[in-house]
C-alpha positions as CSV (number, residue, x, y, z in Angstrom):
1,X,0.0,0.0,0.0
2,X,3.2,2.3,0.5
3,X,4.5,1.7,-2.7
4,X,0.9,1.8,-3.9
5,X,0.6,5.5,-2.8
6,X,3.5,6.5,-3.4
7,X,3.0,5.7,-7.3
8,X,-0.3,7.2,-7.3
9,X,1.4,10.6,-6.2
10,X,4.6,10.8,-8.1
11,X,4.3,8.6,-11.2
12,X,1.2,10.0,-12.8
13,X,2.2,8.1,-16.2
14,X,0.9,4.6,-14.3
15,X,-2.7,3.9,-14.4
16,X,-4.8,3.3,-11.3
17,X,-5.4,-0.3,-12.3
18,X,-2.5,-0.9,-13.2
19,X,-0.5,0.0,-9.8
20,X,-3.6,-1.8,-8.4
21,X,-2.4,-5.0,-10.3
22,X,1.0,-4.6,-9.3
23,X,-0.3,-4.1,-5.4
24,X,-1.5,-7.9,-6.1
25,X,-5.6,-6.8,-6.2
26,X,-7.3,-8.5,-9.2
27,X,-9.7,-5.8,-9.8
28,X,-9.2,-2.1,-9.1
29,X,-12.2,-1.9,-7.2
30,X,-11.1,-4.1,-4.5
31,X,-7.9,-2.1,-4.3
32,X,-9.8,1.3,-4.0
33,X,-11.7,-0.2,-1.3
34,X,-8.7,-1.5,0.9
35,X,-7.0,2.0,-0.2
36,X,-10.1,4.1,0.5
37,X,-10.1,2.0,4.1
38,X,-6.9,2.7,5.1
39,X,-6.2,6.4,3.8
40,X,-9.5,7.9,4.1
41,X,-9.5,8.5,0.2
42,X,-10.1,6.9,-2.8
43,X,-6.8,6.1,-5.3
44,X,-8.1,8.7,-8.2
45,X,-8.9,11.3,-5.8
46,X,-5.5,10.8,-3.4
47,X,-3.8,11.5,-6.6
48,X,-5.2,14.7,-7.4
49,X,-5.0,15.6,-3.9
50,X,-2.7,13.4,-1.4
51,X,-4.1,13.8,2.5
52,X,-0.5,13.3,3.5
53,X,-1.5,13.8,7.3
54,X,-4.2,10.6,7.1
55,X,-1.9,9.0,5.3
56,X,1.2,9.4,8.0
57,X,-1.6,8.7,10.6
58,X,-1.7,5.4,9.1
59,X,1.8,4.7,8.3
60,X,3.0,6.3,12.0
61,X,2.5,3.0,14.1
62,X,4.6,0.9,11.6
63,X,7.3,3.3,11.0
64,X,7.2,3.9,14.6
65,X,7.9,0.3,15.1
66,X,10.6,0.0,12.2
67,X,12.4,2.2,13.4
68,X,12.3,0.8,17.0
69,X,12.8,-2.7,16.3
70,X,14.7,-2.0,13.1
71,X,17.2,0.4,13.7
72,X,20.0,0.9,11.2
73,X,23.0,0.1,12.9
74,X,26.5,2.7,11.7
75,X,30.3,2.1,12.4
76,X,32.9,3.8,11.2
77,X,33.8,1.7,8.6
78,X,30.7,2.6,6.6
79,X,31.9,6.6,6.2
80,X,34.4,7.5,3.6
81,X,36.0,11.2,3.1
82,X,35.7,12.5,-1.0
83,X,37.0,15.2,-2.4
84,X,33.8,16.4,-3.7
85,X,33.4,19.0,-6.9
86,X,30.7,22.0,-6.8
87,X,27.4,20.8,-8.3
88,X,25.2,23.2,-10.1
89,X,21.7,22.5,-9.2
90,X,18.0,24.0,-9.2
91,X,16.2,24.0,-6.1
92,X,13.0,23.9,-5.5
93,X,11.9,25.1,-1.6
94,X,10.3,23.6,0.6
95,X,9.4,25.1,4.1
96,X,6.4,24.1,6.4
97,X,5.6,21.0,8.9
98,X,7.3,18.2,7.3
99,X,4.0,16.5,6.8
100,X,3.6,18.6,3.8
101,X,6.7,17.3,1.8
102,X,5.0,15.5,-0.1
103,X,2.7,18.2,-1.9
104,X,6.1,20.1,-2.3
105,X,7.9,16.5,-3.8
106,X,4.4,15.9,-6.2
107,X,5.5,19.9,-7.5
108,X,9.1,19.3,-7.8
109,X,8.5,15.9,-9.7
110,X,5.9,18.0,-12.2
111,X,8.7,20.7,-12.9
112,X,11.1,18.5,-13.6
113,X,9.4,16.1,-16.2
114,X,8.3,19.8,-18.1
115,X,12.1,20.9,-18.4
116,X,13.0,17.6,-18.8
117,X,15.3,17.2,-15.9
118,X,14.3,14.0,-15.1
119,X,16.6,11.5,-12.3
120,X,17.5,8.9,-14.9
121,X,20.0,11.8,-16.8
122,X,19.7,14.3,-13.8
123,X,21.1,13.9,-10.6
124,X,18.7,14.3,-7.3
125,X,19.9,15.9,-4.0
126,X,18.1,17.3,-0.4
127,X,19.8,19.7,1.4
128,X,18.8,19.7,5.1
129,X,18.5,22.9,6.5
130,X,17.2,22.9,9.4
131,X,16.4,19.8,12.3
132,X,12.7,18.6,12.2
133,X,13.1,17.9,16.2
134,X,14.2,20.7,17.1
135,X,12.9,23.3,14.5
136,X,8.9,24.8,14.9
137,X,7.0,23.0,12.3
138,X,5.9,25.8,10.5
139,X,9.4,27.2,9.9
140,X,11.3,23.5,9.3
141,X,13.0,23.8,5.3
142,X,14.0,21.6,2.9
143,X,15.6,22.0,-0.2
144,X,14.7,19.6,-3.3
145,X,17.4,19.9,-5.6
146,X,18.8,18.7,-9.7
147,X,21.9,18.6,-10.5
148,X,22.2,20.9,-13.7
149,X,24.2,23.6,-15.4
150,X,21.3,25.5,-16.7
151,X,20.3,28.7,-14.8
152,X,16.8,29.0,-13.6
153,X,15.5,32.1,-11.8
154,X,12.3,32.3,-9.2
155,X,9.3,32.4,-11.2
156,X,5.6,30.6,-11.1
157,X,7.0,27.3,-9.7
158,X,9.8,29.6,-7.2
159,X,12.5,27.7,-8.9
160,X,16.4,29.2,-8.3
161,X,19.8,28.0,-9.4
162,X,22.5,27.5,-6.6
163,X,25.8,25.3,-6.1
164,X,26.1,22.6,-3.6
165,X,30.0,24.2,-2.8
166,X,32.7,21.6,-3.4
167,X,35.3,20.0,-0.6
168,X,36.0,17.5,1.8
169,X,32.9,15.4,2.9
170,X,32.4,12.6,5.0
171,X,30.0,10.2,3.0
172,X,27.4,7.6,4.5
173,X,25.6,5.3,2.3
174,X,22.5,4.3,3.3
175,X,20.5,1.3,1.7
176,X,16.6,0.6,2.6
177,X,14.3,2.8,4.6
178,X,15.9,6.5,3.1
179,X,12.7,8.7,3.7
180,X,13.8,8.9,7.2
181,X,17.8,10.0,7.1
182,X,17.9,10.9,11.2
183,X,19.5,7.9,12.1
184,X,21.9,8.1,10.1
185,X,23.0,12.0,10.6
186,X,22.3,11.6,13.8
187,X,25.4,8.7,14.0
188,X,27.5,11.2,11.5
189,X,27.2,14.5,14.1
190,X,26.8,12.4,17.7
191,X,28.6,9.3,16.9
192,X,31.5,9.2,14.3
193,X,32.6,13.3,14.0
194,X,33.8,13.8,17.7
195,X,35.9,10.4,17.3
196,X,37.3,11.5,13.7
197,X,39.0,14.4,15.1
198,X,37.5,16.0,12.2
199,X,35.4,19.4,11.8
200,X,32.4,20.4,10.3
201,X,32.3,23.0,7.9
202,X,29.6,25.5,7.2
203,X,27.4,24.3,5.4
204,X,24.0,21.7,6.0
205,X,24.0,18.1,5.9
206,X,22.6,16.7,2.4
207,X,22.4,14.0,0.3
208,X,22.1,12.7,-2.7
209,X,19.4,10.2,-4.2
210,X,21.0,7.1,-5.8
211,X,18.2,4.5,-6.3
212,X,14.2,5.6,-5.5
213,X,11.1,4.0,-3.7
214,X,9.0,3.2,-5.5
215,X,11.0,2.8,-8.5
216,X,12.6,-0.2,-7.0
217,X,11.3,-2.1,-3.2
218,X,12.2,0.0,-0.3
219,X,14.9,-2.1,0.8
220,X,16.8,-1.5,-2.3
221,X,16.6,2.6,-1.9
222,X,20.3,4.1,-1.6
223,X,21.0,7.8,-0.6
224,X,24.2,8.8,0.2
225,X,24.3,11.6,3.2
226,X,27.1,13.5,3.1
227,X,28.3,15.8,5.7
228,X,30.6,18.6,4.9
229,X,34.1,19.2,6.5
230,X,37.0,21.8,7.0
């Protein structure tokens, strides 16, 4: 049902029945009743308009658990420091409760397959700027970035071109559950930066995208978090 909803938000070029199908329902109106049971909506009209709060309402207890149960588990083996080059990139903002990413991810998606920036030839980076725990909901941000060397100025979909700065980074990959990166930079800042001896530099936490949900199973999602240094 995840992947399910997911593909009924972001991949608009997929057919209700046919993500039904692939969800293992045998008709699409069995699937838009189990959907409609546990989100509140049917699929046709959570695709127009995603109620992403129902829909983490019904995800919380099991993400909850995951990450309880589940936790992701980081030594220092599993950081390497790059040399990293500047990357050109267009950002799209996002600022609000983090709830309301996705409304903000179904725009940035939209954008990019009209400029034809898509992730198969561009690449796909977040930049963290601020800390969802600690940050007031209403002013948490987010950036949703493409790698790209054209120049884009704010206009009808509030679209700039900025650089992700080059230089030394400490780099985390991270394969499975990447919608929820705290773990992770939470072992990178607590964890493995006071024993490195290193020093962060100026500049926010972000990562990169490598492989999507729901493009392949959520297990098999990579993102690479990578945390600037001095």
């Amino acid at each position: 049902m995840k992947r399910a909803s997911f593909r009924l938000a972001y991949r608009d070029d997929q057919s209700v029945t046919q993500i039904a199908m692939d969800a293992g329902y045998d008709a699409p109106d069995a699937f838009a009743r189990a959907f409609r049971q546990r989100f509140g909506q049917s699929p046709s009209s959570f695709r127009k308009s995603p109620d992403w709060e129902t829909w983490l309402t019904a995800f919380g207890p099991i993400m909850n658990a995951r990450n309880k149960l589940m936790q992701q588990i980081f030594n220092t083996s599993d950081v390497t420091i790059r040399e990293v080059s500047p990357i050109r990139v267009a950002i799209m903002e996002h600022r609000g409760p983090p709830a309301t990413i996705g409304t903000t991810i179904q725009r940035f998606i939209r954008w990019r397959k009209t400029v034809g920036l898509v992730p198969r030839s561009s690449e796909t980076f977040n930049i963290f700027r601020c800390d969802p725990r600690t940050t007031n909901p209403n002013d948490y941000r987010l950036d949703l970035c493409v790698g790209t060397e054209r120049v884009f100025e704010a206009g009808n979909e509030d679209i700039v071109s900025s650089t992700i700065p080059g230089g030394r980074c400490a780099v985390l990959r991270v394969v499975g559950h990447t919608d929820d990166l705290a773990t992770a930079a939470l072992y990178l800042y607590r964890d493995w930066l006071p024993q490195s001896g290193e020093e962060a530099r100026d500049f926010p936490l972000y990562c990169q995208r490598i492989a999507f949900f729901p493009e392949v199973p959520e297990h098999e999602a990579v993102a690479d978090l990578f945390l600037p240094l001095k």
